[in-house]
N, C-alpha and C positions, 0 to 999 in steps of 0.2 A: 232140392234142385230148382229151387222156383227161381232165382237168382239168376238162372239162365234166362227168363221168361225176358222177351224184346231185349236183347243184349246184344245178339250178333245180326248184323242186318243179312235180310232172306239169300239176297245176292250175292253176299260170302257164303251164305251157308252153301248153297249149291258149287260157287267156284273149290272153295274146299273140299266136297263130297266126291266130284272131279277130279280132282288130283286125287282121291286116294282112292277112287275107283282106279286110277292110272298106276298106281302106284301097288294096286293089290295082283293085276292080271298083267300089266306091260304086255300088248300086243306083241308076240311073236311073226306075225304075219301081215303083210302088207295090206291095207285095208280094201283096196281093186277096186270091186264093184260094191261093196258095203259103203265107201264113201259117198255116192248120192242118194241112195238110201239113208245114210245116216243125217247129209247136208236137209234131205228133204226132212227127216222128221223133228232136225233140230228146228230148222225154217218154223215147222208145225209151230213147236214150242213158244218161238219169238214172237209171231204170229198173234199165239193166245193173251202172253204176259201184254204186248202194244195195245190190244181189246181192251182187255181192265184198264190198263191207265188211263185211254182213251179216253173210256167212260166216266174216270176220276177225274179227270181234267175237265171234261164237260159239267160235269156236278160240281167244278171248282170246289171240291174236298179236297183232302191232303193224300199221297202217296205214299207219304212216311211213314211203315211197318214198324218203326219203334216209338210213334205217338200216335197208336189207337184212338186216345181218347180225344185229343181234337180235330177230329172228323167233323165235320158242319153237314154235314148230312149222309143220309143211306143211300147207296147206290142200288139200283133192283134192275136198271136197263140196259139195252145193249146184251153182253157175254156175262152181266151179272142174271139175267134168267134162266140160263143155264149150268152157274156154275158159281161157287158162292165165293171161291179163291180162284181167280183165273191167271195171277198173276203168279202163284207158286205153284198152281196146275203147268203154269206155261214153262215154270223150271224142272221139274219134274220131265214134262216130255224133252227138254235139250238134252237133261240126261240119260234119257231114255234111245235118243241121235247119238250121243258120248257110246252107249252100249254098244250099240251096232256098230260104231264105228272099233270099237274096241275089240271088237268078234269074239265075247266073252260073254254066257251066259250066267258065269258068276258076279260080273257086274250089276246085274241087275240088284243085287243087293244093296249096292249103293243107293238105286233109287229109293229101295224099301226103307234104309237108315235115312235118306232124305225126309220122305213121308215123313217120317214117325216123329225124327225131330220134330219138322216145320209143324206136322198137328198138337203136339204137345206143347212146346216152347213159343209157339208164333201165332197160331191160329185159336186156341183155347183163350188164352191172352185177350187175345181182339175179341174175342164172341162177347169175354164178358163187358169188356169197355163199352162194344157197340148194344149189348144189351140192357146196360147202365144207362147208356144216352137216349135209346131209339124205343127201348122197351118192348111194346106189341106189335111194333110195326117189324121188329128184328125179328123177333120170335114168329111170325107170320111168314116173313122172308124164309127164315129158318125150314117153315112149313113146307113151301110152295120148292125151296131150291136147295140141289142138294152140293154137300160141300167141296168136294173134288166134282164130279161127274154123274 
């Protein structure tokens, strides 16, 4: 399965995980008062993923999830001290907004199939490119920040 590995960019992977979160529970209920609830914790989400890029554009590195490997430097400030993927952290909680809004606690499985994907096929990927590049300074990062939250 490595042939998955950077294939599908992170932003589909989540819009897809969405529709079949949608697709598994179809709200029978109108969403009422789960809607700003949901709006706010999607907001949360967009929030986190705009942080990482932020920070990527400031270190004029790349944002491209499917070329790890030319990255021109490590990011470690801003929302990368706290969090080592902030921009698949920040899809992760939209879909986590998608749940609530969906009023289905078997959705949340979707975000769990998200995870698991995006650590396996996305994030494994990148650790070792950025590990190849950056070496001890990665593996330090590695130390001090941990990888979701």
């Amino acid at each position: 399965m490595d042939w998955l590995e950077h294939r599908i960019p992170p932003p589909l992977v989540a819009i897809i995980t969405g529709l079949l979160m949608w697709l598994a529970v179809r709200p029978i209920t109108e969403p009422g008062s789960r809607l700003w609830l949901a709006l706010l914790v999607a907001l949360a989400g967009v929030a986190v993923c705009l942080a990482g890029v932020a920070s990527f554009r400031r270190a004029r590195t790349t944002v491209n999830p499917l070329k790890p490997e030319s990255a021109s430097s490590l990011v470690v400030v801003g929302i990368y001290r706290h969090t080592r993927n902030p921009m698949y952290l920040g899809f992760a909680i939209v879909l986590l907004g998608w749940c609530v809004f969906l009023g289905s606690a078997l959705a949340v499985l979707g975000v769990a199939v998200f995870v698991l994907y995006i650590g396996r096929f996305q994030i494994r990927p990148e650790e070792r490119a950025l590990r190849d590049l950056f070496g001890a300074e990665f593996d330090a990062f590695c130390g001090r920040v941990r990888r979701w939250v």
